[in-house]
C-alpha positions in Angstrom: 6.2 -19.8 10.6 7.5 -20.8 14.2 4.2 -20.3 15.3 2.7 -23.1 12.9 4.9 -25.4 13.6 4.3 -25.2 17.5 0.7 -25.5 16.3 1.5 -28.4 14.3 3.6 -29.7 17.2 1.1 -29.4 20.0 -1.5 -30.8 17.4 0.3 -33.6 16.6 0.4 -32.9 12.9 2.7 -32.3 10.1 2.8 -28.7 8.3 5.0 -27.6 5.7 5.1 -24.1 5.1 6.2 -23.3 1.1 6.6 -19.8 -0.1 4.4 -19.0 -3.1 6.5 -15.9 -4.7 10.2 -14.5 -3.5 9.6 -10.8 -5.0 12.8 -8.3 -3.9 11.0 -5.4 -2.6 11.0 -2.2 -4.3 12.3 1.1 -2.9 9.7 4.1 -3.6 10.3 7.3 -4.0 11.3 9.4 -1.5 9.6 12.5 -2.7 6.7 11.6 -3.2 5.5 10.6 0.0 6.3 13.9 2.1 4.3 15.3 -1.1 1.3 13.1 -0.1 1.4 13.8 3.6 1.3 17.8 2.7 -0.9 17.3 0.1 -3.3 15.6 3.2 -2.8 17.8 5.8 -3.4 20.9 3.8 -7.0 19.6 2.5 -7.4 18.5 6.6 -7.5 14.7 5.5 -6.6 12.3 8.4 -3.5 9.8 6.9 -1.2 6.8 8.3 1.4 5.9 6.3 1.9 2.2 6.2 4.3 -0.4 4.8 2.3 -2.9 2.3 3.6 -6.1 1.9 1.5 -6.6 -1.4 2.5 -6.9 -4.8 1.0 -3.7 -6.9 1.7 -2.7 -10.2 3.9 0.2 -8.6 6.8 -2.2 -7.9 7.2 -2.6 -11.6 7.0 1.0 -12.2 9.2 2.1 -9.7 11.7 0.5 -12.0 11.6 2.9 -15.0 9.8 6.4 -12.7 8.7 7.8 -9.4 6.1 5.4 -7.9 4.3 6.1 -4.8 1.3 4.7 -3.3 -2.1 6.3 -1.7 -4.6 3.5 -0.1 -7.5 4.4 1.1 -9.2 2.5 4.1 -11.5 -0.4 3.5 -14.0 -1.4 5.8 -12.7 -3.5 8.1 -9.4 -3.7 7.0 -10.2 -6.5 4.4 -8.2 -6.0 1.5 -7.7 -8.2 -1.8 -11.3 -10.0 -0.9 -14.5 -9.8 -2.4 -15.2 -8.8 1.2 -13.7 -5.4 0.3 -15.8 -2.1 0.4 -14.5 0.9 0.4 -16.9 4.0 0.8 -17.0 6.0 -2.4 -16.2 9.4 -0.3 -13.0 7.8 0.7 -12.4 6.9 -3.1 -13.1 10.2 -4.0 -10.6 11.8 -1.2 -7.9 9.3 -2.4 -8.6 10.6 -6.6 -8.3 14.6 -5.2 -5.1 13.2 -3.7 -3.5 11.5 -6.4 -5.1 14.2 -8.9 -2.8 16.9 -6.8 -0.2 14.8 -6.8 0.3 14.0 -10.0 -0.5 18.2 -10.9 2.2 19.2 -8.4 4.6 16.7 -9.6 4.0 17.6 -13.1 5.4 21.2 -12.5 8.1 20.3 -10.3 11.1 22.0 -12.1 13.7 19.5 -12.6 
């Protein structure tokens, strides 16, 4: 924001900067994303984990289970877009991933 208004300063214009939504993030959890990260490295699948800023549909499901998330890269970096592609390989390494996640955390003994 300081950076738009020093825009809007040198520019000699107005700006007012609004938020749109006030969401409290959501904690994830912890297990699950040491899971992933095994889960990757033993099928030799390169991996960054990331923070996203986003709204998903795991923030409201962290509130009654374990939610985690697995993105998968798009090309470049355009997310939430109609400019979005994602190769289908990539899709399909991010479904193996989820599939073994979901089977491993299944028959976790709790």
């Amino acid at each position: 924001m300081d950076r738009a208004q020093e825009i809007a300063h040198l520019r000699e214009i107005a700006v007012e900067i609004l938020p749109i939504r006030d969401e409290t993030p959501v904690p994830l959890d912890e297990g699950l994303l040491p899971l992933i990260k095994e889960i990757c490295e033993e099928k030799g699948i390169a991996y960054e984990v990331m923070p996203s800023g986003a709204g998903h549909d795991a923030m409201q499901m962290a509130k009654i289970t374990r939610a985690g998330m697995i993105f998968v890269p798009s090309k470049r970096g355009i997310s939430h877009n109609p400019m979005e592609w994602t190769d289908p390989e990539d899709i399909c390494l991010g479904a193996q991933i989820l599939l073994e996640t979901i089977v491993r955390v299944a028959n976790e003994k709790t």
